[in-house]
C-alpha positions in Angstrom: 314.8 105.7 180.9 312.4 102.5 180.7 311.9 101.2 177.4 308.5 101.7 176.2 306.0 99.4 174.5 304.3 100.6 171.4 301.2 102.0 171.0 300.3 98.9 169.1 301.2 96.7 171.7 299.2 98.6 174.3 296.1 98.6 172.3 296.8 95.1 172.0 297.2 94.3 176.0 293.6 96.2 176.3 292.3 93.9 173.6 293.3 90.5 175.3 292.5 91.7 178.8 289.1 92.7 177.2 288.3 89.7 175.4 289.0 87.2 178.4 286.9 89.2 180.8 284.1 88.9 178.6 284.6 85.5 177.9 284.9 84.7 182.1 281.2 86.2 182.1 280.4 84.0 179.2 281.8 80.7 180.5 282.2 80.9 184.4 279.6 81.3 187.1 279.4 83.9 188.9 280.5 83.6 192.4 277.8 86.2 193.5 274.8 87.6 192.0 272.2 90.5 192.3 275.1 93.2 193.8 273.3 96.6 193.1 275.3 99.8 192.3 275.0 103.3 190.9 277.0 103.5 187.8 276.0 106.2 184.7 272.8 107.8 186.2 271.3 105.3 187.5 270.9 101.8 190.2 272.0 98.6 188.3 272.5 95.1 188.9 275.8 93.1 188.4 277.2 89.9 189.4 280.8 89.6 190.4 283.1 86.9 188.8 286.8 85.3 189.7 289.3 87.3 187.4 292.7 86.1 186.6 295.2 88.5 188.1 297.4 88.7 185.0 294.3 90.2 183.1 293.8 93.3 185.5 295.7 96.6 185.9 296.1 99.0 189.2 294.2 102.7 188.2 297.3 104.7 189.4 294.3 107.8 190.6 293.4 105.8 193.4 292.3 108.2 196.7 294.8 105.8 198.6 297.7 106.7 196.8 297.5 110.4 195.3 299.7 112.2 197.1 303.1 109.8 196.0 301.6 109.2 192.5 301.8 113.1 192.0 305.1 113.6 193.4 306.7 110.6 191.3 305.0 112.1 188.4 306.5 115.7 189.2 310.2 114.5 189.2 310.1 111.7 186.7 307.4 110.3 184.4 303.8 109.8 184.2 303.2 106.2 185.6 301.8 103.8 182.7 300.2 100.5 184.9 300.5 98.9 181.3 304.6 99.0 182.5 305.6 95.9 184.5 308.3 98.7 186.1 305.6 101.1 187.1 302.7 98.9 188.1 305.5 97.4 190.7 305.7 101.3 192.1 302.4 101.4 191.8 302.4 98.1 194.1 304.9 100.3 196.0 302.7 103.3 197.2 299.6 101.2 197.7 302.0 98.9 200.1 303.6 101.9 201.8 300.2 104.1 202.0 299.3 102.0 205.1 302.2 99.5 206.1 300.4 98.4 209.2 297.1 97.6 207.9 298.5 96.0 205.0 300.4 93.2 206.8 297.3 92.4 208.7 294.9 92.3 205.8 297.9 90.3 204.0 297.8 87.2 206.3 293.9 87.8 206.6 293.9 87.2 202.7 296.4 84.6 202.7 294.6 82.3 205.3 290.7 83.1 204.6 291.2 84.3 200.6 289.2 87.8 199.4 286.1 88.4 201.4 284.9 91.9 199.7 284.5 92.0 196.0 285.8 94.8 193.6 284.8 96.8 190.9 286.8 96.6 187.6 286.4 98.4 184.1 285.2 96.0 180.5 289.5 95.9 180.1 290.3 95.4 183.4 291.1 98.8 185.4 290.5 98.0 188.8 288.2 101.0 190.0 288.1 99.7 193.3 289.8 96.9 194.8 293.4 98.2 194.4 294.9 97.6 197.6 293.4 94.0 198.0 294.8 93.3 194.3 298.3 94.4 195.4 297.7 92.2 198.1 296.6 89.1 196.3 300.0 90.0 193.6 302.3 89.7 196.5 301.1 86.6 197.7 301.1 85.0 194.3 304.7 86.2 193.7 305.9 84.7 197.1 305.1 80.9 196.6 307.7 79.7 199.2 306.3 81.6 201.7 302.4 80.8 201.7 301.0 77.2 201.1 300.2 75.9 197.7 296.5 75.8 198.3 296.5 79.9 199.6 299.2 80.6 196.7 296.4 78.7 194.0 293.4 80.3 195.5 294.8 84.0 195.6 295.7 83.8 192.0 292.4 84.8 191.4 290.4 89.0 191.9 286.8 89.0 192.4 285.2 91.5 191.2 282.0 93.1 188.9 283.0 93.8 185.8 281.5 96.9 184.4 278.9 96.8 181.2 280.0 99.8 179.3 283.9 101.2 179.3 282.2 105.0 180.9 283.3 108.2 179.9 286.6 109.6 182.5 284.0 111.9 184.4 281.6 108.8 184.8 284.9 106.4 185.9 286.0 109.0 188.1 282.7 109.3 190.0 282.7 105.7 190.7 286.1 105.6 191.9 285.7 108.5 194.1 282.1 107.2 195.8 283.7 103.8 196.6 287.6 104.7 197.5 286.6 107.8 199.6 282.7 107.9 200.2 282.9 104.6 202.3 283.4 104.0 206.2 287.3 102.9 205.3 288.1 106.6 204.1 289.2 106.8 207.5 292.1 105.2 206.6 293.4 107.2 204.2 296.3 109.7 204.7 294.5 113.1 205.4 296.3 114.4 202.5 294.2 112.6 199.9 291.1 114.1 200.5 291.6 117.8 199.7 293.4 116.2 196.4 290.6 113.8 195.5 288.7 117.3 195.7 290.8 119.4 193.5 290.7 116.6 190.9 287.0 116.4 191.2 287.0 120.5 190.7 288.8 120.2 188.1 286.7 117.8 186.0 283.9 119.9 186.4 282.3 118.2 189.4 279.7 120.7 191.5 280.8 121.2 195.4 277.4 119.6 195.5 278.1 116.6 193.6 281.2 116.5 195.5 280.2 116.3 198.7 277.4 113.2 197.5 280.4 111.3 196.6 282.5 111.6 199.5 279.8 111.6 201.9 280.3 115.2 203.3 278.2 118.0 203.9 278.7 120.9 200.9 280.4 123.4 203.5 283.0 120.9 204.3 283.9 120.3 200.7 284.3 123.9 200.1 286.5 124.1 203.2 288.7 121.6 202.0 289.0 123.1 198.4 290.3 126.4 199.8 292.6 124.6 202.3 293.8 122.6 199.2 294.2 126.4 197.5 296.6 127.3 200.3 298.1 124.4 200.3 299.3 124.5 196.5 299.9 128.2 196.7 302.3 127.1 199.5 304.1 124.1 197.6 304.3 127.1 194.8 305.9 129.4 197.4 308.7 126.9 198.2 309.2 125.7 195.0 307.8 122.4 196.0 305.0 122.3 192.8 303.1 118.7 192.9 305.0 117.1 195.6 302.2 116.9 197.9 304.1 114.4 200.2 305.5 117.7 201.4 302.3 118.6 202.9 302.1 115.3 205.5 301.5 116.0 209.1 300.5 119.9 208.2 296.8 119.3 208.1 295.8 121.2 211.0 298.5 124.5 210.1 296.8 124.8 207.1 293.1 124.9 208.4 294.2 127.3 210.9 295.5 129.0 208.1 292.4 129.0 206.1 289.5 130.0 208.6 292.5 133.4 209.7 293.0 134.3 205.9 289.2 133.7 205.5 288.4 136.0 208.4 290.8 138.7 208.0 290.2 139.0 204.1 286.5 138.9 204.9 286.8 142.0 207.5 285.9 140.4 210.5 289.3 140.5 212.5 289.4 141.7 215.8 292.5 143.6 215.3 293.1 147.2 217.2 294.2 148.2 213.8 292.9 147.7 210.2 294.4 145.8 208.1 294.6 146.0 204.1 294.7 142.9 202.0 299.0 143.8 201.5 299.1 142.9 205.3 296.5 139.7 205.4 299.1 138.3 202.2 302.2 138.9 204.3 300.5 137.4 207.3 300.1 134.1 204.8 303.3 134.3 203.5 305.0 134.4 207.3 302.5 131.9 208.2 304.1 129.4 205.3 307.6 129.5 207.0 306.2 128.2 210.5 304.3 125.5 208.7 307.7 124.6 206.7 309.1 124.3 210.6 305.9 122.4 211.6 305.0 124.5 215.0 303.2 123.1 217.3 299.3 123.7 216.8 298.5 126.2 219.8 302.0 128.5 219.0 301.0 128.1 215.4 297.2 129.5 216.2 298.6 132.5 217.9 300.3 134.2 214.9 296.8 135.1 212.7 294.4 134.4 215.5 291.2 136.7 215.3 291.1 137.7 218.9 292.8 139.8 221.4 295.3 137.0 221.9 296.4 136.9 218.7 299.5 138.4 216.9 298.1 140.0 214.2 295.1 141.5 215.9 297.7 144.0 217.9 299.1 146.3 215.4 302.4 146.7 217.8 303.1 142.9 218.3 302.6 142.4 214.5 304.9 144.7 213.6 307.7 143.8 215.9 307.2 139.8 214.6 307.1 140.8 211.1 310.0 143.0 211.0 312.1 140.7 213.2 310.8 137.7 210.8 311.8 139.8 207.6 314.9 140.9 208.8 316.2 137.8 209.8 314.3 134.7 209.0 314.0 136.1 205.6 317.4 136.5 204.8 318.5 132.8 206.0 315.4 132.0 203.3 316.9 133.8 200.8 320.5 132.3 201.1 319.7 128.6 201.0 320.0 126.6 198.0 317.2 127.0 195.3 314.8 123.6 195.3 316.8 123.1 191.7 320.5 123.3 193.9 318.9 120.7 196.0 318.4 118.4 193.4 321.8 118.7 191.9 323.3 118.2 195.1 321.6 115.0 195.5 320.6 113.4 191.7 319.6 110.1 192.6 317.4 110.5 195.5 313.6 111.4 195.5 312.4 114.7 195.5 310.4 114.3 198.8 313.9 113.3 200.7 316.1 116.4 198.6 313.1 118.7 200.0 312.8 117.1 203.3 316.9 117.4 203.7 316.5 121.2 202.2 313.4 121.8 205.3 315.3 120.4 207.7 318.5 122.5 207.3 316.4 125.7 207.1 315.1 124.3 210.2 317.8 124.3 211.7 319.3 127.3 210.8 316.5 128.9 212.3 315.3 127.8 215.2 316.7 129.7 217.6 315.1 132.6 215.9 311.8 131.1 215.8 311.8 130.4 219.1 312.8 133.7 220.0 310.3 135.7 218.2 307.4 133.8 219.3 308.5 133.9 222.7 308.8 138.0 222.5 305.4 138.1 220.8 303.4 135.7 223.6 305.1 138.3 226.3 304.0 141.1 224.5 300.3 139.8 224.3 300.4 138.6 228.1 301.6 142.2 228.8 298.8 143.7 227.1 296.3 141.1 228.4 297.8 142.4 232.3 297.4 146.3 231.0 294.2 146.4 233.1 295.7 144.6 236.6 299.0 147.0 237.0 300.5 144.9 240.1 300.1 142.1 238.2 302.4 143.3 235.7 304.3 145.5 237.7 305.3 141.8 239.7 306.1 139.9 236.2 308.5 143.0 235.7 310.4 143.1 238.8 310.5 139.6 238.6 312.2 139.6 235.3 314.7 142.4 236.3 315.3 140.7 239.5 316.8 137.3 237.3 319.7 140.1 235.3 323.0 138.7 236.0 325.3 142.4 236.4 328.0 140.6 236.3 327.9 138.9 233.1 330.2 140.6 230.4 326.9 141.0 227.7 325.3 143.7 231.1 327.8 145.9 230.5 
């Protein structure tokens, strides 16, 4: 494992960085003045100042970066940005969370210097500004590759440097307002969000409170914290606890999800049977497995839609999906390796590729099966949807006897 500093050491870290931020605002000029923002209850004032880069440190909770520092946290240690080691992953994620717009704002940097300024703590946490730091580091540690004069001037962090170190909750609400309450929150992996709201939740933040710092309405918040409900509940269900990188590109599945479960629990399905809560659970837990496959949004839909094209509104197409899913799909479920097999097998690699590898050969494996249930269930709904035109469906039937091949050895 990485050799730790001691405690001693830490503190003492905290202390220099502490001491030669208060002695820039002492000494130096401020490069601007009079910037206005809310910070403990109420509008202040602050001037921003040029900060030597060795003297900050990234905040590892940034909105940017939640999802990968979770699920590096979940298989191997809580990240310390005190730890040259971890504040270079650190530097990692916030690189990776948006490749693309990272090169471009890196030569934008590197040829016109730091245009916005941050937001750092009385010890040098960078509350907001993270990215652009990361930004400014790499150019610093690449001196062959940028001219001297760029290399000297991006040595340097602008920022406002907070009056009073805040309490977490107080530090938190800053961070959130300015990482995720901005225009640029559109740039964030859709991921983040529901997190940034379960961490907010969870430190005793109203819905209301919520949705003032990331610029929602209240009802959205509240959608997102039950999404982020199923969501966990569904990392649980595979085993996958805190690796939220196993929820990319599933954003849509899982509000689909969450407005079916809300409207069957609620008892406002418009199913030709009635369903107890037993069946609305099974319907989440069948739901799960086609999320793990990805399925296309429209096929996906179909499965707990509240209408009469919906699976799970026709008590006979249900039935015939869940007991073909339970019989089969199931039982492939039940016979791949265990999340903890999948680790063994592969030691030294991450858990988001061992979980990826594990999804993709259940995948696999069922496919075919997938493909064939949903495929029974949409023929059975068009069926029911042609009940009332009988030529209609008496012409889909002959057709589909017409295409049976009597001489093929499986007619017999």
């Amino acid at each position: 494992g990485l050799v730790r500093l001691s405690m001693a050491h830490y503190n003492n870290l905290e202390d220099v960085r502490k001491n030669k931020l208060a002695k820039i605002q002492l000494d130096e000029d401020p490069r601007q003045t009079g910037i206005k923002i809310s910070w403990q209850g109420e509008v202040k004032t602050f001037d921003s100042y040029k900060i030597p880069l060795q003297y900050l440190i990234y905040n590892k909770y940034n909105g940017r970066i939640g999802t990968l520092v979770s699920s590096h946290e979940t298989q191997y240690s809580e990240l310390d940005p005190e730890n040259k080691n971890d504040a270079n992953q650190i530097e990692n994620f916030l690189w990776e969370s948006k490749k693309d717009r990272n090169n471009a704002t890196l030569s934008s940097i590197a040829s016109e210097g730091q245009k916005l300024h941050g937001i750092v703590t009385i010890d040098g946490k960078i509350i907001d500004g993270n990215r652009r730091a990361m930004l400014l580091n790499k150019i610093t540690s690449n001196p062959d590759k940028y001219p001297t004069t760029t290399h000297g001037n991006c040595e340097y962090f602008e920022a406002i440097i907070l009056d009073s170190p805040g309490t977490e909750k107080e530090l938190l609400k800053l961070e959130t307002f300015y990482q995720m309450g901005q225009d640029e929150k559109l740039d964030y992996n859709p991921i983040e969000k529901y997190l940034k709201c379960k961490t907010l939740k969870q430190n005793d933040f109203s819905n209301n409170n919520i949705s003032k710092l990331m610029n929602e309405k209240e009802p959205q918040i509240l959608k997102w914290l039950e999404t982020m409900e199923h969501m966990d509940s569904y990392l649980k269900h595979l085993g996958y606890d805190g690796v939220y990188t196993m929820l990319e590109k599933r954003e849509d599945q899982f509000l689909t999800l969450h407005t079916s479960i809300k409207q069957w629990k609620a008892g406002n399905g418009q199913a030709d049977w009635n369903p107890e809560e037993i069946d609305v659970n099974l319907l989440k837990l069948i739901s799960f497995d086609y999320i793990r496959a990805n399925t296309e949004g429209k096929k996906f839909r179909a499965i707990g839609l509240n209408s009469k094209s919906g699976y799970f509104s026709n008590e006979e197409v249900w039935k015939g999906f869940k007991n073909s899913h339970l019989e089969k799909i199931k039982k492939i479920s039940e016979e791949e390796p265990t999340p903890d097999q999948a680790r063994e097998n592969e030691p030294s690699a991450s858990l988001a590729v061992v979980f990826k590898s594990r999804d993709e050969d259940w995948k696999e494996k069922t496919e075919s099966l997938r493909k064939e249930f949903l495929g029974v269930a949409d023929d059975k709904i068009q069926n029911i949807r042609l009940s009332s035109e009988p030529l209609k469906l008496l012409e889909k039937s002959f057709e589909s006897i017409s295409k049976v091949d009597e001489s093929n050895p499986s007619f017999s």
